[in-house]
N, CA, C and O of each residue as an XYZ file, in Angstrom:
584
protein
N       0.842     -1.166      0.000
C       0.000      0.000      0.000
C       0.894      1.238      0.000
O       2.033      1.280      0.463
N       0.133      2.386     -0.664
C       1.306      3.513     -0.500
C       0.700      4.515     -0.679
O      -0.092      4.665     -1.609
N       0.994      5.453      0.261
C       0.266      6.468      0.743
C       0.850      7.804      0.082
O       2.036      8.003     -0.182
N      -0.222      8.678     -0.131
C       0.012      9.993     -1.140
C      -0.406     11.443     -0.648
O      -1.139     11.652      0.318
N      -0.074     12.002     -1.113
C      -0.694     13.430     -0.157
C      -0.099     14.228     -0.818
O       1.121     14.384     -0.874
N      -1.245     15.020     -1.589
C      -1.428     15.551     -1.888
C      -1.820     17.219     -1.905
O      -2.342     17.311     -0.794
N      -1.862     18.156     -2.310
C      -2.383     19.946     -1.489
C      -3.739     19.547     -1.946
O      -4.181     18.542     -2.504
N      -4.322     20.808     -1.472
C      -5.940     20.533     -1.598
C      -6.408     20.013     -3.007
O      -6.996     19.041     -3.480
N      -5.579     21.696     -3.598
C      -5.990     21.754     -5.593
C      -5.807     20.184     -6.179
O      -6.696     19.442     -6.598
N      -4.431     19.936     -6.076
C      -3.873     18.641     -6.275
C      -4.799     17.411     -6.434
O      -4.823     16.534     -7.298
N      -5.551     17.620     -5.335
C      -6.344     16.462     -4.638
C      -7.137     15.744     -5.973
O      -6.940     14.571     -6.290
N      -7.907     16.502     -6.570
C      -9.364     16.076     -7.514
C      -8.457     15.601     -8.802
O      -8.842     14.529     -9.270
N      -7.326     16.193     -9.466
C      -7.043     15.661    -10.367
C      -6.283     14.387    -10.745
O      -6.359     13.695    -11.761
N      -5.290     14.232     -9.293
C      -4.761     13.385     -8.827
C      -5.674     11.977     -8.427
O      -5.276     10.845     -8.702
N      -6.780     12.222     -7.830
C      -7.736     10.746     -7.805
C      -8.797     10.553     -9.287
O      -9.306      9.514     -9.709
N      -8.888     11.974     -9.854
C      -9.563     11.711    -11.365
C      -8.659     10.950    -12.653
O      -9.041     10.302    -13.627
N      -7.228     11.364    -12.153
C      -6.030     10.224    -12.945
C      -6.196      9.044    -12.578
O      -6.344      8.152    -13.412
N      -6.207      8.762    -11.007
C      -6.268      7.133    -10.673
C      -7.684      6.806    -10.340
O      -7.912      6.163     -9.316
N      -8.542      7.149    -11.029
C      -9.569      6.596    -11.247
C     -10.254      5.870    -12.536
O     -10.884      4.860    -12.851
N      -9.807      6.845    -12.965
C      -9.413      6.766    -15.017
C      -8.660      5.436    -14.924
O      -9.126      4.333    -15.211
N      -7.611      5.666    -14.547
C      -6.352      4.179    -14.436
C      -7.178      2.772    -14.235
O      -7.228      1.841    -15.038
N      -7.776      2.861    -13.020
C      -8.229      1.664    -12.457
C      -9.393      1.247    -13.274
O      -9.532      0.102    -13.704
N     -10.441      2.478    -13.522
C     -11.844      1.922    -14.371
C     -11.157      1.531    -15.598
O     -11.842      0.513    -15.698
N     -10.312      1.455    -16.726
C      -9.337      1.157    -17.968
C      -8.887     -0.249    -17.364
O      -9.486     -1.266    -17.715
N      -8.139     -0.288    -16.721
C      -7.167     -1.459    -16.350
C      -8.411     -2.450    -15.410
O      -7.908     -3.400    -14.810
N      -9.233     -2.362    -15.327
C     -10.965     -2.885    -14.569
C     -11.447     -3.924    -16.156
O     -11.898     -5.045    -16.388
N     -10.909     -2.440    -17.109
C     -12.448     -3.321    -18.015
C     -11.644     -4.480    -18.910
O     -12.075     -5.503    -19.442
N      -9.884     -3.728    -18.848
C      -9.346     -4.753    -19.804
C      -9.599     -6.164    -19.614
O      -9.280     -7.056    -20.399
N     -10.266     -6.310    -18.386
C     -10.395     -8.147    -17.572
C     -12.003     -8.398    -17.494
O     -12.535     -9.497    -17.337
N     -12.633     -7.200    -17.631
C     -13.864     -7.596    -16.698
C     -14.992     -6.439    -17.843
O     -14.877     -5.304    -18.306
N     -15.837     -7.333    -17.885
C     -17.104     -6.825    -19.162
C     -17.858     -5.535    -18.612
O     -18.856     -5.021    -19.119
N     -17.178     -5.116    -17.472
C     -18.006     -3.913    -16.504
C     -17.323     -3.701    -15.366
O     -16.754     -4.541    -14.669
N     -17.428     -2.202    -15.165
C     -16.967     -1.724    -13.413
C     -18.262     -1.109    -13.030
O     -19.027     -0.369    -13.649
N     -18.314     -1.857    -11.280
C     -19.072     -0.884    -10.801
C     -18.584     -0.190     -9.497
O     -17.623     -0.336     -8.743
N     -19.565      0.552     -9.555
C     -19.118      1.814     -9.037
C     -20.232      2.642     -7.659
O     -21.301      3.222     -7.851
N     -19.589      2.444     -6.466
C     -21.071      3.221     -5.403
C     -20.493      4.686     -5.305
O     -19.365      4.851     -4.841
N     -21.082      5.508     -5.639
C     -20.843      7.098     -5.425
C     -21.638      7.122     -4.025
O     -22.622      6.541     -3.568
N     -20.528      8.288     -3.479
C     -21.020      9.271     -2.427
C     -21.604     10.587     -2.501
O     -21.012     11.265     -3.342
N     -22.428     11.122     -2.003
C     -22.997     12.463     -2.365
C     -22.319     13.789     -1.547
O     -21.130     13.998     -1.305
N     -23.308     14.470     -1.265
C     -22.700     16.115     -0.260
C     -21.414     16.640     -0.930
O     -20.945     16.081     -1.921
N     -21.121     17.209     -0.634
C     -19.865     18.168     -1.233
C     -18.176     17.891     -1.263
O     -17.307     18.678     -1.637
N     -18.017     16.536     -0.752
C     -16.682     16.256     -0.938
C     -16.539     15.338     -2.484
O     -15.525     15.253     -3.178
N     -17.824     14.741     -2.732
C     -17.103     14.422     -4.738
C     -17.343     15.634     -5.535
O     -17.456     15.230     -6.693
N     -17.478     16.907     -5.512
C     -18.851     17.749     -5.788
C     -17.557     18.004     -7.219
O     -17.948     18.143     -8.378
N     -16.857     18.012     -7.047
C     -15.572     18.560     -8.020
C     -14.947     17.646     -8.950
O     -14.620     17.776    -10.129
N     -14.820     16.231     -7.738
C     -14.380     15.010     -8.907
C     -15.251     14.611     -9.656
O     -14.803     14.009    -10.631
N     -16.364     14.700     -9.604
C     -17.471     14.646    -10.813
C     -17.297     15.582    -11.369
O     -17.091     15.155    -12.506
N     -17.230     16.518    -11.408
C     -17.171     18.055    -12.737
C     -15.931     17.786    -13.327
O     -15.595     18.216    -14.431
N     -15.114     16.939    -12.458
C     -13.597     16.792    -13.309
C     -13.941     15.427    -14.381
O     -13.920     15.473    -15.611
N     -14.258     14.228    -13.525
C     -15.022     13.262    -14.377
C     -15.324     13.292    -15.592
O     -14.932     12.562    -16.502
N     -16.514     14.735    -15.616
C     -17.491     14.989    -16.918
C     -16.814     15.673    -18.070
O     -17.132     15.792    -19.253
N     -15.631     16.148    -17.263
C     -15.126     17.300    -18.368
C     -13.757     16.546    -19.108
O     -13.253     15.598    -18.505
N     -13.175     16.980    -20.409
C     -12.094     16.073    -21.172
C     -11.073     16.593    -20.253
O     -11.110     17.763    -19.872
N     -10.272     15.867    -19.929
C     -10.309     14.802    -21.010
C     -10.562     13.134    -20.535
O     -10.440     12.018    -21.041
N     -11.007     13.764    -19.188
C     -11.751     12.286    -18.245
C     -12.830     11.688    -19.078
O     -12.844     10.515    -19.452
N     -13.527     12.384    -19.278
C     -15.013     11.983    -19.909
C     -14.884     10.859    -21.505
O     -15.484      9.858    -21.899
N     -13.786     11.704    -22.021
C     -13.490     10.640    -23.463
C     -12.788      9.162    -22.663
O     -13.148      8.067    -23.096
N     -11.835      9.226    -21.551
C     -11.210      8.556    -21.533
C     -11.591      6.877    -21.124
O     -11.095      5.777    -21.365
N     -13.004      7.515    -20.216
C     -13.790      6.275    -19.708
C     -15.045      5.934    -20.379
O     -15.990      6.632    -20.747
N     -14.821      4.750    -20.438
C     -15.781      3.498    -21.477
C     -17.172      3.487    -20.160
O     -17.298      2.634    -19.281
N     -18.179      4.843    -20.420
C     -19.063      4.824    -19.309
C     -19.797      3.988    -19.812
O     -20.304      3.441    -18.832
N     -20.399      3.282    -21.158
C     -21.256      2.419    -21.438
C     -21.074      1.107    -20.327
O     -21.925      0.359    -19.848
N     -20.058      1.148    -20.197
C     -19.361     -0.221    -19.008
C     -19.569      0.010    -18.060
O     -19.305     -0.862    -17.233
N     -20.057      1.074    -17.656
C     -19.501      1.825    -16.116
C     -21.695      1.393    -15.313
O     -22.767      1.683    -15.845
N     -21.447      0.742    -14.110
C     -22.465      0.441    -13.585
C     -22.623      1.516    -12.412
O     -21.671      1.586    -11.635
N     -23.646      2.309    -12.206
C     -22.991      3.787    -10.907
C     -24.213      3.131     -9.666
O     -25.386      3.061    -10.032
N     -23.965      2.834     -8.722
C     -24.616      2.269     -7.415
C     -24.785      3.186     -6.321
O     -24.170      4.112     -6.850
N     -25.093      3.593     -5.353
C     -24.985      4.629     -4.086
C     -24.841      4.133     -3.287
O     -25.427      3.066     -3.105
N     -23.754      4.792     -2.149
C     -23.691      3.846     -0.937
C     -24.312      4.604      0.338
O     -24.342      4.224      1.509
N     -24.830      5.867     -0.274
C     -25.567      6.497      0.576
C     -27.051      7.177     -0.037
O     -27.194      7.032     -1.251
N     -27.632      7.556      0.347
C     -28.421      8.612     -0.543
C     -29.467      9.222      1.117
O     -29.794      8.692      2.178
N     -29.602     10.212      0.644
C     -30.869     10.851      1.870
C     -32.164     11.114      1.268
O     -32.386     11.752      0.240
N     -32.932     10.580      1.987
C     -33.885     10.478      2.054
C     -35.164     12.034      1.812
O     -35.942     12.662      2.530
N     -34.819     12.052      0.699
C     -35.242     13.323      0.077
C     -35.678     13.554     -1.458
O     -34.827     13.402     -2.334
N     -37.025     13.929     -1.798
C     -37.395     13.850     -3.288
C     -35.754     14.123     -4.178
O     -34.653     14.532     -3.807
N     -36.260     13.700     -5.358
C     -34.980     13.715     -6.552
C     -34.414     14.946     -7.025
O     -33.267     15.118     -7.439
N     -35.467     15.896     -6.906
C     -35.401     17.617     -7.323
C     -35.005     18.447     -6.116
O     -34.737     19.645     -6.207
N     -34.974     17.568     -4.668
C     -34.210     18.515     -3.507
C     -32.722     18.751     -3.670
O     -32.227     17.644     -3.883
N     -31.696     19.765     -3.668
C     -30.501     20.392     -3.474
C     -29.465     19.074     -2.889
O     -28.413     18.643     -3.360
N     -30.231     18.664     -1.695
C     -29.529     17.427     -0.666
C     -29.552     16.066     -1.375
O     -28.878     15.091     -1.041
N     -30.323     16.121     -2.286
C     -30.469     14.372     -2.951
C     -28.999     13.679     -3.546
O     -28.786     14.204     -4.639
N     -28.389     13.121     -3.358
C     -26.861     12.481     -3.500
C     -27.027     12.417     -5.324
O     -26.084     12.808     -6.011
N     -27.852     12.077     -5.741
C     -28.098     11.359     -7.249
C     -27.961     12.112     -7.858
O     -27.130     12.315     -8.743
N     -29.219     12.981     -7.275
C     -29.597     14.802     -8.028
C     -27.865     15.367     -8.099
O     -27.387     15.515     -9.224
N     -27.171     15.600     -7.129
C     -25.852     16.421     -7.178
C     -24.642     15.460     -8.246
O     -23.561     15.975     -8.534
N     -25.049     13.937     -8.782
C     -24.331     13.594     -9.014
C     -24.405     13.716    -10.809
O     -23.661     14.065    -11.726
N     -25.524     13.295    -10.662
C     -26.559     13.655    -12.278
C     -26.193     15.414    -12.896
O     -25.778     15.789    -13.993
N     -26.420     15.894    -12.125
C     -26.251     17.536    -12.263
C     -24.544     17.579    -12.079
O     -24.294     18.653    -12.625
N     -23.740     17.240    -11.798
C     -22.291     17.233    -12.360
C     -21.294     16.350    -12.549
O     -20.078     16.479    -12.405
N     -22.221     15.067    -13.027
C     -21.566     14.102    -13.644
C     -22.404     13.698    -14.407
O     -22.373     14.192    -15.534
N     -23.327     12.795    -14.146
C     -23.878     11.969    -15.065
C     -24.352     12.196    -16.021
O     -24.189     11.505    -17.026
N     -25.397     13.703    -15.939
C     -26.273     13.996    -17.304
C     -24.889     14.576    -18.465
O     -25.141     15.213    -19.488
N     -23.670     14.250    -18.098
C     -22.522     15.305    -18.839
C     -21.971     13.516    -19.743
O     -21.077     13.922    -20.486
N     -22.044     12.408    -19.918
C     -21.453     11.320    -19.721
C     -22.429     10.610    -20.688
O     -23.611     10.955    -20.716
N     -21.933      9.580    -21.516
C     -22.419      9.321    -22.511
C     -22.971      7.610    -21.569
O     -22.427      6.559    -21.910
N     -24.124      7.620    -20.370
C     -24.001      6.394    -19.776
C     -25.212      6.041    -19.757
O     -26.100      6.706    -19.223
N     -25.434      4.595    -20.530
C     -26.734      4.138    -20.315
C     -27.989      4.738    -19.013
O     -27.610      4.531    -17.860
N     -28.997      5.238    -19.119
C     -29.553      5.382    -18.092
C     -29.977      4.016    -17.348
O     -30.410      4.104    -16.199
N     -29.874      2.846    -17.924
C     -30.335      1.199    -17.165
C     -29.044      0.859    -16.607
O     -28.790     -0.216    -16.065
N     -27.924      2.201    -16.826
C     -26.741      1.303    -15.719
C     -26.733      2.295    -14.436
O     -25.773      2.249    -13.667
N     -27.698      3.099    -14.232
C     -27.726      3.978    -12.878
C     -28.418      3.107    -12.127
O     -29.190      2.387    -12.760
N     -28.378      2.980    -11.123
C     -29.411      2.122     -9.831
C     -29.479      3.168     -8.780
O     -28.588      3.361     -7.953
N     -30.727      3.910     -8.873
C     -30.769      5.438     -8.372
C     -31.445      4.358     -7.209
O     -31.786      3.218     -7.526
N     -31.609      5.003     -5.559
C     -32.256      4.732     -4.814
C     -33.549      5.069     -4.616
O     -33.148      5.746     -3.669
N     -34.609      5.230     -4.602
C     -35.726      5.255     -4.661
C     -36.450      6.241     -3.819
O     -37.204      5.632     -3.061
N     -36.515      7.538     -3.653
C     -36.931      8.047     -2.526
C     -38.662      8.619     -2.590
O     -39.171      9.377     -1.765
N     -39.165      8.180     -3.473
C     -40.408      8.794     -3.954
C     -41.395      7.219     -3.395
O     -42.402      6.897     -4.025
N     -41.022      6.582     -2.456
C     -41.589      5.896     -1.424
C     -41.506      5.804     -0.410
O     -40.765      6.525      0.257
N     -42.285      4.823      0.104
C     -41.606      5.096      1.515
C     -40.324      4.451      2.274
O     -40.108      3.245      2.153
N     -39.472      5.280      3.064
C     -38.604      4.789      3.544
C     -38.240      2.967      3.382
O     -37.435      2.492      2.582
N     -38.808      2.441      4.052
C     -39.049      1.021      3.801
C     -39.137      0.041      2.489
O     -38.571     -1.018      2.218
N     -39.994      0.768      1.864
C     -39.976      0.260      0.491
C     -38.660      0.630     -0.600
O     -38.300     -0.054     -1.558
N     -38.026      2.059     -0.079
C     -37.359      2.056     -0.706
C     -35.812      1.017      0.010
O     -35.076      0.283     -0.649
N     -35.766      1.192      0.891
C     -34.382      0.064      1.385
C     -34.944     -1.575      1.023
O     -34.156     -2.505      1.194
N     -35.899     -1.755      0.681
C     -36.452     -2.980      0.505
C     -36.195     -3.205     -1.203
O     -35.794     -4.301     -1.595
N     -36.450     -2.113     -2.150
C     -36.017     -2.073     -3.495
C     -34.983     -2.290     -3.500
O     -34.609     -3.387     -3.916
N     -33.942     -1.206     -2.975
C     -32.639     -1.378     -3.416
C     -31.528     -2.543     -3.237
O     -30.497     -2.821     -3.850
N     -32.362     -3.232     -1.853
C     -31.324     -4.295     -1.793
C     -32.096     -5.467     -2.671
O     -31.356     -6.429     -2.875
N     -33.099     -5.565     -3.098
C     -33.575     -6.220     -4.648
C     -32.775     -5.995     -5.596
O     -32.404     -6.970     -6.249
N     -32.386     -4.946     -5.872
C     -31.647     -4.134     -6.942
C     -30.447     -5.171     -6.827
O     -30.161     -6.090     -7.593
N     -29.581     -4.602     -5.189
C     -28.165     -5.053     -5.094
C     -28.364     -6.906     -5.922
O     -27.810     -7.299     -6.949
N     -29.209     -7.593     -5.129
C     -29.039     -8.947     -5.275
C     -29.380     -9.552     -6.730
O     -29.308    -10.763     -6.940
N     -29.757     -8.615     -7.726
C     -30.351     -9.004     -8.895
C     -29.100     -8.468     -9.624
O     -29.053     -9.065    -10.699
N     -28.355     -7.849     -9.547
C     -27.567     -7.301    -10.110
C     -25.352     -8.132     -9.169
O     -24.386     -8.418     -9.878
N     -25.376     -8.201     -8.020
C     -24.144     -9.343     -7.786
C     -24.801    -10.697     -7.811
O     -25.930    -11.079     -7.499
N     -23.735    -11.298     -8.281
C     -24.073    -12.820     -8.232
C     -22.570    -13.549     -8.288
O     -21.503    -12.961     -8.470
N     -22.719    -14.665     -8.130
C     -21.305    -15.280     -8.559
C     -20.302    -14.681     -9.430
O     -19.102    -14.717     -9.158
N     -20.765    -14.147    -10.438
C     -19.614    -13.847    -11.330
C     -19.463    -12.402    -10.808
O     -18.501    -11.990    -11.456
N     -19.824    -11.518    -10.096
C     -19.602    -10.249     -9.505
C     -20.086    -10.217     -7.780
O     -21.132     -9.855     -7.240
N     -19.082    -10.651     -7.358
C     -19.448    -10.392     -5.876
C     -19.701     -9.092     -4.999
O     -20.629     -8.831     -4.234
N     -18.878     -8.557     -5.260
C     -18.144     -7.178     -4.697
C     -18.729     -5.666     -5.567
O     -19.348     -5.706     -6.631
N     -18.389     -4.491     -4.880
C     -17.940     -2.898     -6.087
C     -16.462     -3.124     -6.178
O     -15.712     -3.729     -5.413
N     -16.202     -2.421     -7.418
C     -15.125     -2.352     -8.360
C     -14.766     -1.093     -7.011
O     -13.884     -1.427     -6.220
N     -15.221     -0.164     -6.864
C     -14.820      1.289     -6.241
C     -15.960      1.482     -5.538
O     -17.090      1.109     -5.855
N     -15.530      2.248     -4.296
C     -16.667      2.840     -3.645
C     -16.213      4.074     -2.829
O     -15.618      3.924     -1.761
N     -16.482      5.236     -3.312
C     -16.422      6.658     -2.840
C     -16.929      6.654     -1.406
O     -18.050      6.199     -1.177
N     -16.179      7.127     -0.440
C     -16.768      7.881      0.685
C     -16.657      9.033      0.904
O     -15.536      9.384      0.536
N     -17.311      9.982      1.381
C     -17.135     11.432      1.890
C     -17.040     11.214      2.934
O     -17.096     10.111      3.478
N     -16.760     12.988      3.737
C     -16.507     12.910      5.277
C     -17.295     14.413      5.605
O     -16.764     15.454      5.220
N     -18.227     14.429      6.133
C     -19.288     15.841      6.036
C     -17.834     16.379      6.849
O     -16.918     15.821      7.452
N     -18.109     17.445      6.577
C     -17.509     19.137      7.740
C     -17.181     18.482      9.216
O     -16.079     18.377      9.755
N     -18.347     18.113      9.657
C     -18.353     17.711     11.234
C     -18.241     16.706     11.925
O     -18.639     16.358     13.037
N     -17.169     15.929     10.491
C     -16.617     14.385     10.879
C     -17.622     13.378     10.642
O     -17.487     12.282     11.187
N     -18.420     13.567     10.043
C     -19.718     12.364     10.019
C     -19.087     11.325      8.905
O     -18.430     12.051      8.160
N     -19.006     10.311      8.562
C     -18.960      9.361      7.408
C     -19.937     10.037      6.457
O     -20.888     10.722      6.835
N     -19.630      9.791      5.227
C     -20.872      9.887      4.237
C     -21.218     11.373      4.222
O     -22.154     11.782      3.535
């Protein structure tokens, strides 16, 4: 393992290179990467970097499966929705199937929607995909996970 550190600026282009790297060197073996995004304001940049070239040409998003490992519990058109912030500076910019998003469901109820999504998860890993390829975490302002 080997540890990097980076200045702030540094930060987004430096994990938008080794992200690029890994989703490329992912597909040369494997018919798809997937992928759980985090929401709130710590990817808010590596997605705008993502969307923009020369990231955006570089990744085979038709391949690219996008999962959430968080989302809040908030209509799709609220400011706070993880999807909404991700769609609005990544996804709608990205040439990616809309049947490879697995948005979380918030236009039910609580219940039904954690009851969908882990339908979702189990219909979608199976033997030949156990695991995420990548999974983004944030860290709110006030130390919270996610």
């Amino acid at each position: 393992m080997h540890l990097h550190i980076y200045k702030a600026a540094e930060t987004t282009i430096a994990l938008a290179d080794w992200m690029t790297s890994l989703i490329q060197k992912t597909l040369e073996v494997k018919d798809r990467f997937t992928i759980a995004l985090s929401g709130g304001e710590t990817p808010k940049k590596l997605y705008q970097a993502l969307a923009s070239d020369p990231y955006r040409e570089k990744i085979n998003w038709s391949r690219l499966h996008i999962f959430w490992g968080d989302e809040r519990y908030v209509p799709f058109d609220d400011e706070r929705n993880n999807a909404k912030m991700a769609y609005d500076n990544l996804l709608s910019h990205v040439n990616i199937p809309e049947a490879n998003i697995h948005k979380v469901w918030t236009d039910i109820t609580p219940e039904g929607s954690a009851k969908q999504y882990e339908k979702i998860l189990h219909q979608y890993f199976d033997d030949r995909q156990t695991t995420f390829d990548l999974i983004l975490l944030g860290m709110g302002e006030d130390g919270h996970k996610f």
